[in-house]
C-alpha positions in Angstrom: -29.4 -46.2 -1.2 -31.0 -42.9 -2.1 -31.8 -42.4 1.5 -28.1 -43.0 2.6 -27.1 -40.5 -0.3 -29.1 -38.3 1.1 -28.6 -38.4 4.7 -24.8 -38.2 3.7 -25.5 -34.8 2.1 -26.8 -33.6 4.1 -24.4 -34.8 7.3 -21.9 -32.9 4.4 -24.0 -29.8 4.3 -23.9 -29.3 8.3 -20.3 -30.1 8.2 -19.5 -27.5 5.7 -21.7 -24.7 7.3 -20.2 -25.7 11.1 -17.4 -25.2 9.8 -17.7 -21.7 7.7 -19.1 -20.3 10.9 -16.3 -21.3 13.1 -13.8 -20.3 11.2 -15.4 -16.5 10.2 -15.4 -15.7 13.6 -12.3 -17.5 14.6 -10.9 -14.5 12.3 -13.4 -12.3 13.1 -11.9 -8.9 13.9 -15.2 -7.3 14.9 -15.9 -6.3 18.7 -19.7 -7.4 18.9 -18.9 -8.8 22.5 -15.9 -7.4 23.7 -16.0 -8.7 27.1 -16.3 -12.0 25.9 -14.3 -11.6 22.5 -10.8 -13.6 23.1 -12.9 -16.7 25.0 -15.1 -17.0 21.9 -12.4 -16.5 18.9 -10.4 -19.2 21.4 -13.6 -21.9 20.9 -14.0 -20.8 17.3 -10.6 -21.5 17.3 -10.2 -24.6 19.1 -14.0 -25.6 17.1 -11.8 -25.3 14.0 -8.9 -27.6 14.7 -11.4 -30.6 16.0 -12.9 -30.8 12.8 -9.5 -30.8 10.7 -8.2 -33.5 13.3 -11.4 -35.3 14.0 -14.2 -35.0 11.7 -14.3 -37.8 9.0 -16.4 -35.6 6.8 -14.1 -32.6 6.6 -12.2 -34.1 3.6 -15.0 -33.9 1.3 -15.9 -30.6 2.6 -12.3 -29.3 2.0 -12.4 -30.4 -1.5 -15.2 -27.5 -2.0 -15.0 -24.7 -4.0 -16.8 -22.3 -1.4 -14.9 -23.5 1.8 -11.6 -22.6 -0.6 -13.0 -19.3 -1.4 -14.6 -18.1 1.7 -11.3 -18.8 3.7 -9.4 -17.0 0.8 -11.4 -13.9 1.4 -10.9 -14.4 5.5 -7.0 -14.6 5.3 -7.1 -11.8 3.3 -9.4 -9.5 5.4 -7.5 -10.4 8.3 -3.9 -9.7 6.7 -5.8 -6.1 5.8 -6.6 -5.5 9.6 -3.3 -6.8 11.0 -1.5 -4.4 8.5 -4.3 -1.1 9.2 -3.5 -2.1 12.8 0.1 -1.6 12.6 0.0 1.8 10.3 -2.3 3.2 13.0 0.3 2.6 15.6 2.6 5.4 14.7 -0.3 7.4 13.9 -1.0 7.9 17.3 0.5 10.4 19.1 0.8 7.8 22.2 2.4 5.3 20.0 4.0 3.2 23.1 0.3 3.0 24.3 -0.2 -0.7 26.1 -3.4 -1.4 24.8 -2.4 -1.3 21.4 0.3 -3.1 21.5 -1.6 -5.9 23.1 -4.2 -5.6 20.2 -1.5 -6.2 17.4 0.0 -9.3 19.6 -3.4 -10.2 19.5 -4.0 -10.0 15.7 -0.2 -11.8 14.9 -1.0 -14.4 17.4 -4.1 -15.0 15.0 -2.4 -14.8 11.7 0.2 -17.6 13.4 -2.7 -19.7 14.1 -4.6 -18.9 10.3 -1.1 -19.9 9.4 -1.1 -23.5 11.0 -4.6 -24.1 9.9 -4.0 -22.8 6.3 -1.2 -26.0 6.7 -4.1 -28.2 7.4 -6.0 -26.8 4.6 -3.4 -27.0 1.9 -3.8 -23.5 1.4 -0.8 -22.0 2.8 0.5 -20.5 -0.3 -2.5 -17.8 0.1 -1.0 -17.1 3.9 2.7 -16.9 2.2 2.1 -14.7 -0.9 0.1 -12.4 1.7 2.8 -12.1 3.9 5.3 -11.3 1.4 2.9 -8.3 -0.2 2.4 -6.8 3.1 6.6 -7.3 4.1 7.8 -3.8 3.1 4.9 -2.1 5.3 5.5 -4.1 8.0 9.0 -3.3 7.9 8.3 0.4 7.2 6.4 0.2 10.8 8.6 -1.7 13.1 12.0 -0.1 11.7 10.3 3.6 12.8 12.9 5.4 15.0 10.6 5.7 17.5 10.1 2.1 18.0 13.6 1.4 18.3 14.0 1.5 22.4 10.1 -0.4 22.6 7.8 -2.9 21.8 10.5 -6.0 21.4 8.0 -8.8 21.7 6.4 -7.3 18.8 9.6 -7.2 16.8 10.3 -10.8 17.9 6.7 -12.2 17.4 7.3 -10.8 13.3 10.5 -12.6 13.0 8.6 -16.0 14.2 6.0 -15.8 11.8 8.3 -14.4 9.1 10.4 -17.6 9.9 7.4 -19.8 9.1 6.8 -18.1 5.8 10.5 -18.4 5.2 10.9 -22.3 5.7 7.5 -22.6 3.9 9.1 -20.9 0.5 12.9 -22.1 1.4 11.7 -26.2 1.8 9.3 -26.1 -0.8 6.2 -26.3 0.8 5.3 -22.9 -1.3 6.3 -22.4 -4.7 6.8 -18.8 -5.6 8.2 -16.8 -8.9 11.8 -16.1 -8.0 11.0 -12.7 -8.0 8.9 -12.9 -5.1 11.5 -15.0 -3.8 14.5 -12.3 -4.2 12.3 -10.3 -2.6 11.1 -12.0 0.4 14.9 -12.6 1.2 16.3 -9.0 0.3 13.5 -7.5 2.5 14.3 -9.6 5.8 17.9 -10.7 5.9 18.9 -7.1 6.8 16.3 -6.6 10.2 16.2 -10.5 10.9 20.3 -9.7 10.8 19.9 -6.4 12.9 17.4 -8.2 15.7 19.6 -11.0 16.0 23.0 -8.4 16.7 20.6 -6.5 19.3 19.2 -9.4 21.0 22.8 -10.8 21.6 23.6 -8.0 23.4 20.9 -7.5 25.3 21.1 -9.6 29.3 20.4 -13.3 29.5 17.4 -11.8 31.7 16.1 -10.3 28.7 12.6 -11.8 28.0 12.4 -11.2 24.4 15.4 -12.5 23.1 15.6 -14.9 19.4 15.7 -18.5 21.0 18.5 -20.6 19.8 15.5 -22.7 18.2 14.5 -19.7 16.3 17.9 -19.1 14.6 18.7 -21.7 13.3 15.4 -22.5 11.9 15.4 -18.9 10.4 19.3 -19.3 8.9 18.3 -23.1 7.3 15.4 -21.5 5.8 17.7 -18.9 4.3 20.1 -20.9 3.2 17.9 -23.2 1.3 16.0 -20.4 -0.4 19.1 -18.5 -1.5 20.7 -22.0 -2.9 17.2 -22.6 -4.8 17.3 -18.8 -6.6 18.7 -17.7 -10.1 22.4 -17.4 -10.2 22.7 -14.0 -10.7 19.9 -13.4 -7.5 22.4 -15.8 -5.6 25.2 -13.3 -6.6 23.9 -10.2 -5.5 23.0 -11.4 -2.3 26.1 -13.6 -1.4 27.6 -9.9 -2.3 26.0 -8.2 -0.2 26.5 -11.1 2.7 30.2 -10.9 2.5 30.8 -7.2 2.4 28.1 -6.6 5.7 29.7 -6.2 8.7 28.0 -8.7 10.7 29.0 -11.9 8.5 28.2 -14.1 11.0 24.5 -14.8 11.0 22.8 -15.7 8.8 25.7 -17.7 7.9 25.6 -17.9 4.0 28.6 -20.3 3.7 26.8 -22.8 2.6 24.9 -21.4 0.1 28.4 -19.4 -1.2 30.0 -22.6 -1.2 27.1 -24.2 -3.8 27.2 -21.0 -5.6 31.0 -21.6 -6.6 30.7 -25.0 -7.2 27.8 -24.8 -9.7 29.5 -21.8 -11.3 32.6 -23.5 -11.7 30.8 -26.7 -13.3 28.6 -24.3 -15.7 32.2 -22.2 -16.9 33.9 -25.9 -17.3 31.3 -26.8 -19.6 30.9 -24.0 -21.2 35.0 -24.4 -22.1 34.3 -28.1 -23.1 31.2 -27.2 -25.7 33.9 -24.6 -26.6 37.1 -26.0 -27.2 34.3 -29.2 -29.0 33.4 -26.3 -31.6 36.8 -25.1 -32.3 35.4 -21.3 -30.9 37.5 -19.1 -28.7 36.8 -18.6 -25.6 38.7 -14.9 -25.5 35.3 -13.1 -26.5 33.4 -14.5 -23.8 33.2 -13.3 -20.3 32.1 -16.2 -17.7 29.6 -15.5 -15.1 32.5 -15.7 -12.5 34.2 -12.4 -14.4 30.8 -10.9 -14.6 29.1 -11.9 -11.1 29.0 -8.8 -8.4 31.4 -11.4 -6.4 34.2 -11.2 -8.7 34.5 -7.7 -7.0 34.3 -8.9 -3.6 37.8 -10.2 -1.9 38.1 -13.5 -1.4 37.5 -14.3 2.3 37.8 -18.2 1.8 40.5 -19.7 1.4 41.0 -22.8 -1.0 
């Protein structure tokens, strides 16, 4: 027995170390061998996704503290070049250069795939909060004037992986403070909104378009998340919904239509422990009275 305990740690041991090494390079954003650089991140990569799918010892290792910690540190050392990337393209003075653009396809393609992996690894909440930390530079980057005319599968390629994080949060595969939550909706509804205007009037020839598959996906995310938020959050942004004018998509109706049902049921209990305790109601203002859509006509009807 003490020799099958032992052989089994060690088989362990090997496991865990394969493993370390494929996935550091699989996110490696060094150049040691350029010419050779997207083959080996692709084996690393494809090295990686055997051992989650096939190795019957990559449980155990998974349950270690290191594994969890090393690929904590990767993810976030690859968030940190994805984002320096992106800065450094309107620092150039040939922002529109090819090259460049093809590096940062390169380095979202990889956060997609840390993304599916961090899935595997039940660490996808590290991938999220990332994302959402980052959101407001990203957005600072690809809403640049200068960018407006260029770079569309770019553009496209953020609203895919922002759509991940989205259904991740809105589903409750990731559980965030609803403050991170407000956030991660207030940030995105507007550009994924403005993207989806522009790509519907761009040519059916037009290559970088938001698939049918996309929307939807991104709009049942969005509805889910804003139904899960605070009242008051759910307010604001139903608000701001109604009075844009581009109603259409994402289409909040759903999530407007629970908001006025629960706020209906909390004000008609509120009257019942009311008129129970003998108290006026006169003094009291319901949420519906104080809510930033009591201001807002109602476009509805019934």
């Amino acid at each position: 027995m003490s020799i099958f305990f032992n052989v089994q740690e060690t088989e362990l041991s090997c496991t865990k170390e394969v493993f370390l090494s494929a996935i550091r390079f699989a996110t490696s954003t060094a150049d040691s061998f350029p010419q050779f650089e997207d083959d080996l991140r692709t084996s690393a990569q494809e090295q990686v996704e055997f051992m989650l799918e096939d190795d019957e010892n990559i449980p155990l290792v998974m349950a270690d503290d290191e594994i969890k910690v090393e690929t904590r540190i990767l993810v976030s050392k690859i968030f940190s070049s994805f984002e320096n990337e992106l800065f450094s393209l309107i620092l150039e003075p040939d922002f529109a250069n090819e090259e460049m653009e093809k590096k940062i396809m390169r380095s979202l393609s990889d956060l997609e795939w840390i993304h599916n992996t961090l899935l595997k690894m039940d660490l996808v909440k590290d991938f999220v909060s990332n994302w959402v930390n980052i959101s407001s530079n990203l957005l600072k980057v690809i809403e640049d004037k200068r960018l407006d005319s260029i770079m569309w599968g770019l553009k496209i390629k953020l609203i895919e992986v922002t759509s991940k994080v989205l259904e991740a949060v809105g589903y409750g595969t990731v559980v965030l403070p609803a403050e991170s939550r407000v956030e991660l909706v207030k940030k995105w509804i507007p550009y994924i909104r403005k993207m989806k205007s522009l790509s519907d009037k761009t040519e059916a020839a037009f290559p970088y378009k938001m698939s049918e598959d996309l929307c939807q996906g991104v709009e049942g995310a969005i509805v889910s998340l804003v139904s899960a938020l605070p009242s008051n959050d759910q307010a604001e942004i139903l608000s701001d919904w109604i009075s844009a004018e581009q109603v259409k998509y994402p289409d909040l109706s759903e999530a407007f239509e629970i908001w006025c049902y629960r706020t209906k049921s909390a004000k008609r209990r509120l009257d019942e422990a009311l008129t129970e305790s003998a108290m006026p109601l006169s003094p009291l203002i319901s949420e519906e009275e104080t809510s930033p859509l009591s201001r807002v006509p109602n476009i509805f009807p019934g």
